[in-house]
C-alpha positions as a Markdown table, in Angstrom:
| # | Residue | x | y | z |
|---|---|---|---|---|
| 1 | Unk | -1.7 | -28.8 | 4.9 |
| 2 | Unk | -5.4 | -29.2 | 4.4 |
| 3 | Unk | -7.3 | -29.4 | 7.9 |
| 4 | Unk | -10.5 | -31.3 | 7.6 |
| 5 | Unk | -13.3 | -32.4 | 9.9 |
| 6 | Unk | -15.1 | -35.7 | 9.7 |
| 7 | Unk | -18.4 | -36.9 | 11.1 |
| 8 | Unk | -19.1 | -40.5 | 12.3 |
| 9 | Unk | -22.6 | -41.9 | 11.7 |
| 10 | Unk | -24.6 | -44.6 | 13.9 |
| 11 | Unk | -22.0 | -45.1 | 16.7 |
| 12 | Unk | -22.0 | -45.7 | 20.7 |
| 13 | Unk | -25.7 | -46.9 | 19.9 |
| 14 | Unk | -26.4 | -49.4 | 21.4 |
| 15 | Unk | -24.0 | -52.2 | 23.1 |
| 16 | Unk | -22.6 | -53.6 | 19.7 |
| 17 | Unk | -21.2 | -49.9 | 18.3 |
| 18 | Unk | -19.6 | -48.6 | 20.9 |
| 19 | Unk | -16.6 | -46.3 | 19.3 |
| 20 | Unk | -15.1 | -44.3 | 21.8 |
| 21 | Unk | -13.7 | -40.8 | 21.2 |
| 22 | Unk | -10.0 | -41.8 | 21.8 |
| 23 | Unk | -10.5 | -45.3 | 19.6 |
| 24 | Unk | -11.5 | -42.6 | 17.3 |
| 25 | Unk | -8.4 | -40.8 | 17.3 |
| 26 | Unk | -6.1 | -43.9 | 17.5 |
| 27 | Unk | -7.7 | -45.2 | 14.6 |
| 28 | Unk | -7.3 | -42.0 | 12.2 |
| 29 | Unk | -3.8 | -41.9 | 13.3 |
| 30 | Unk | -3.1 | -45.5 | 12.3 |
| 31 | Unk | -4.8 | -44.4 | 9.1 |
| 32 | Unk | -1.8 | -42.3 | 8.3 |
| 33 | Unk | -3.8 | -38.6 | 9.6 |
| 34 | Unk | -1.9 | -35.9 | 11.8 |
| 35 | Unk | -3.3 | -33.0 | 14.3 |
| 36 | Unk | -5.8 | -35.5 | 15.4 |
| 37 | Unk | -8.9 | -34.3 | 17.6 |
| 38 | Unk | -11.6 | -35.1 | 18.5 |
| 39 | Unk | -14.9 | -33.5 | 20.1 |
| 40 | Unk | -17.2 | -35.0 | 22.7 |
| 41 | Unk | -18.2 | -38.6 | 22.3 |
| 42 | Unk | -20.5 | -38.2 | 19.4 |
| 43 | Unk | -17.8 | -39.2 | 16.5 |
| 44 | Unk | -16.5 | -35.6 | 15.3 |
| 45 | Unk | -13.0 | -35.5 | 14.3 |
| 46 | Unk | -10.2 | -32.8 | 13.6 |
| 47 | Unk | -7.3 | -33.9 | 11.3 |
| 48 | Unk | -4.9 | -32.9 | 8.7 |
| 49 | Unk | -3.7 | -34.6 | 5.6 |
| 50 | Unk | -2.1 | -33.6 | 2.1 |
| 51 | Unk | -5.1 | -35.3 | 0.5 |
| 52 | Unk | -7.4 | -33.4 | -1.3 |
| 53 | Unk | -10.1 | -36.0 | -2.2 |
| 54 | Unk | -13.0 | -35.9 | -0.1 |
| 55 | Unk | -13.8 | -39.2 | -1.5 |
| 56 | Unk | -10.1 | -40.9 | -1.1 |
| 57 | Unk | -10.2 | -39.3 | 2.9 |
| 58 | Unk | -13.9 | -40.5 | 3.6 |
| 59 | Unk | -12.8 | -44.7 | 2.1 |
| 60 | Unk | -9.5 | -44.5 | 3.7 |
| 61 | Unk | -11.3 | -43.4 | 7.0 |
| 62 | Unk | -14.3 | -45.9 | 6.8 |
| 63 | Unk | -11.7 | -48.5 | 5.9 |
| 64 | Unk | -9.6 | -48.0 | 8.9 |
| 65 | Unk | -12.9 | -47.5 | 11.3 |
| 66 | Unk | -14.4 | -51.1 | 10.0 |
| 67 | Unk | -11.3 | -53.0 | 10.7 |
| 68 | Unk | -10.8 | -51.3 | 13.5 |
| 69 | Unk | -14.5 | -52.2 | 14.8 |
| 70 | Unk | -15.1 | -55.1 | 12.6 |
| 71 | Unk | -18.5 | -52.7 | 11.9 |
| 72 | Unk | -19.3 | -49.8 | 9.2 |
| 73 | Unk | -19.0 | -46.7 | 10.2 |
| 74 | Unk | -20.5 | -44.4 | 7.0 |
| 75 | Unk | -17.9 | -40.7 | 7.0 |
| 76 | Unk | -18.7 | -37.3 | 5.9 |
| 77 | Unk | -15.8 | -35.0 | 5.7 |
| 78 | Unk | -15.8 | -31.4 | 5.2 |
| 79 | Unk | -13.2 | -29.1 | 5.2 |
| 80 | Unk | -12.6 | -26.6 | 8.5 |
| 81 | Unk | -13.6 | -23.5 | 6.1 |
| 82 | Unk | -16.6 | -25.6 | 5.0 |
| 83 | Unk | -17.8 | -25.9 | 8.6 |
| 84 | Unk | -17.4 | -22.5 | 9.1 |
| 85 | Unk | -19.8 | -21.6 | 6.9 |
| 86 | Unk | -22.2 | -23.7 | 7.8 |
| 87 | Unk | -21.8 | -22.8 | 11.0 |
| 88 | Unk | -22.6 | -19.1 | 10.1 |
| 89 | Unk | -25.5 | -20.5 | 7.8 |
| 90 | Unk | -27.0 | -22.3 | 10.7 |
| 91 | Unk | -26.4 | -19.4 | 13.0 |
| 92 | Unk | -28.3 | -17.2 | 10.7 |
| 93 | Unk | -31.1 | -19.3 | 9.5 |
| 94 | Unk | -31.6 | -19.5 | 13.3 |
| 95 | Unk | -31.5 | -16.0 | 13.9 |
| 96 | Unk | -34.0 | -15.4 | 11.2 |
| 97 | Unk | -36.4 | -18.0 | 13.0 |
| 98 | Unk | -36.0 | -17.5 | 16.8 |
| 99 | Unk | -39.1 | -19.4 | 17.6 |
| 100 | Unk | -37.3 | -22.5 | 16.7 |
| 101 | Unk | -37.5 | -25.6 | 18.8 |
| 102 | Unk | -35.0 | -27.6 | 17.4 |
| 103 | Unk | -32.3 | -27.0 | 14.7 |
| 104 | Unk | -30.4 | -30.1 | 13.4 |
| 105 | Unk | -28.0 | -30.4 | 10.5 |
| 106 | Unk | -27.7 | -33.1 | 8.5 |
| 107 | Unk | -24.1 | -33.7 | 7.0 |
| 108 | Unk | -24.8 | -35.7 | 3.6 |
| 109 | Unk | -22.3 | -38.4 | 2.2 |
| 110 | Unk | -23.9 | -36.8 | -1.5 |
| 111 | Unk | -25.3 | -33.6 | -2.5 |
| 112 | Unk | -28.5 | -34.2 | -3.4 |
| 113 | Unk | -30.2 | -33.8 | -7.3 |
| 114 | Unk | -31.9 | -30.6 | -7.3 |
| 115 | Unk | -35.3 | -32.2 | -7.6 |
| 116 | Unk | -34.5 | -33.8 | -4.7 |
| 117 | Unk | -33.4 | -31.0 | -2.6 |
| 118 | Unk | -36.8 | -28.9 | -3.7 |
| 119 | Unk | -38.7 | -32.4 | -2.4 |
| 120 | Unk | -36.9 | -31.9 | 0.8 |
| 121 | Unk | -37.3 | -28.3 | 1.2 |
| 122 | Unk | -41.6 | -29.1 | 0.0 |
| 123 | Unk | -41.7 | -31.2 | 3.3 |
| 124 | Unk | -42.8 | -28.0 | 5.7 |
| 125 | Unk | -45.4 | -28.6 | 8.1 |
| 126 | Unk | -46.2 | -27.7 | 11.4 |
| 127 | Unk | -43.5 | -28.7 | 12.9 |
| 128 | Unk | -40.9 | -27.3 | 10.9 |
| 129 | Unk | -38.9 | -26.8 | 7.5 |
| 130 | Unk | -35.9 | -28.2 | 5.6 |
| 131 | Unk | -33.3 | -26.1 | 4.1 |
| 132 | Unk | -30.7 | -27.7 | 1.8 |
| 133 | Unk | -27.5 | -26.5 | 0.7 |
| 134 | Unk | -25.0 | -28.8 | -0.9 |
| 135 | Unk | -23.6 | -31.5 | 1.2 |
| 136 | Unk | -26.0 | -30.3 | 4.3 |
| 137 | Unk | -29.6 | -30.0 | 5.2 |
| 138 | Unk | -31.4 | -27.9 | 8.2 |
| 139 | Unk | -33.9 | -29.3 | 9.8 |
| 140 | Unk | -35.7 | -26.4 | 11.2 |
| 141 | Unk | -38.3 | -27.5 | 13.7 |
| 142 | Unk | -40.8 | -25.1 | 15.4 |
| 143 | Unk | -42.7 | -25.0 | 18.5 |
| 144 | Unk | -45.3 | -27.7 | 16.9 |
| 145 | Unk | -42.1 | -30.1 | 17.1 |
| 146 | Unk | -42.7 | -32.8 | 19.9 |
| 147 | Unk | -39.7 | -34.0 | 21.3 |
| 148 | Unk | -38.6 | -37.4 | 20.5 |
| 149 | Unk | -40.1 | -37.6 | 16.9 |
| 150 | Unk | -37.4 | -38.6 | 14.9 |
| 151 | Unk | -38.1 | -37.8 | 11.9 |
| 152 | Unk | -41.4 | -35.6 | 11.9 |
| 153 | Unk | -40.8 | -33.9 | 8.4 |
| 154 | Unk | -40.3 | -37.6 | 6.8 |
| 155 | Unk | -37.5 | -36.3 | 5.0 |
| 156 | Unk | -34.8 | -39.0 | 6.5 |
| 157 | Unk | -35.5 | -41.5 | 3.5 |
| 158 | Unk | -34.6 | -38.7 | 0.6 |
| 159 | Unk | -31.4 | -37.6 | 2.5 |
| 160 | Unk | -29.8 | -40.7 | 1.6 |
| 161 | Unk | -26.3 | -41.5 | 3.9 |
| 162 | Unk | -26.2 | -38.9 | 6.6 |
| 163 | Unk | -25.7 | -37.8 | 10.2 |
| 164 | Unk | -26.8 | -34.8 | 12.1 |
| 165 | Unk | -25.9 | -33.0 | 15.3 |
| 166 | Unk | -27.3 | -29.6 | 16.7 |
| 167 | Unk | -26.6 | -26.8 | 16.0 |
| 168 | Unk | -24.8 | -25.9 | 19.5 |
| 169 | Unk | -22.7 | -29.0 | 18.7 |
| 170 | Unk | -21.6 | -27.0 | 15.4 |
| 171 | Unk | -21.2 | -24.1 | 16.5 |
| 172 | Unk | -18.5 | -25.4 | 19.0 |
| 173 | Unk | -16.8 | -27.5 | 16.6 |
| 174 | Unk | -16.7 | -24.3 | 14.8 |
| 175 | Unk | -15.4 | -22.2 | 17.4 |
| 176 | Unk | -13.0 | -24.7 | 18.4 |
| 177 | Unk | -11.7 | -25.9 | 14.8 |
| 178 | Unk | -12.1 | -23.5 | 12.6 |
């Protein structure tokens, strides 16, 4: 059975979307999932379903997570072999640049158009680069980066529906998943 792992967007922010890991799992178990986990409190989630639509998991999931919260919680879902890769992807890209600062990864509800993706990737400055590739996006951010900017390559508003995490975060989930 295929064992997939999902990403939460926008939650314990803030008083009004709190969504604690173990609501988390309750709710993709009511959902009809299996082999349910779940990794710190940042909305990552390990389960298994027959399904084979990305699409079908990620609406049956947001469904289940807006009743549930009586809020929207946008989904991205990748398989276990997907995050794998990007795992090694980030692992290398970050390897290749060891003066990085930062390095986030954007999970993408959509890929993006190729003209998009070469926008994103024509965002370098000083403070870093964007890579793209498919459903994700690294945001490579060197030692012009200052901490706190949250968005210093002004590529959030091209990416469309996304959610990041770091790359330690993904390289655990990794580890520990897949």
């Amino acid at each position: 059975m295929p064992t997939y792992v999902a990403f939460l967007r926008a939650i314990n922010l803030g008083a009004n979307r709190k969504f604690a890991k173990d609501d988390i799992r309750r709710a993709v178990e009511a959902a009809g999932f299996t082999d349910v986990e779940t990794h710190i409190n940042t909305g990552n989630v390990r389960f298994t379903t027959p399904m084979r639509s990305r699409a079908k998991i990620e609406a049956l999931l947001e469904a289940a997570f807006a009743e549930d919260r009586g809020f929207d919680v946008p989904t991205m879902v990748f398989t276990t072999a997907e995050i794998a890769g990007i795992a090694a992807e980030a692992a290398e890209l970050g390897d290749d640049d060891p003066d990085l600062a930062r390095h986030y990864i954007y999970f993408l509800k959509d890929e993006l158009p190729a003209a998009t993706a070469a926008r994103v990737e024509g965002l370098a400055t000083d403070a870093g680069r964007m890579v793209v590739r498919g459903r994700v996006a690294h945001a490579l951010l060197g030692p012009a980066y200052q901490a706190g900017q949250v968005d210093p390559l002004n590529a959030a508003k091209l990416l469309g529906v996304t959610t990041s995490r770091n790359r330690t975060v993904i390289a655990a989930i990794a580890e520990k998943w897949c």
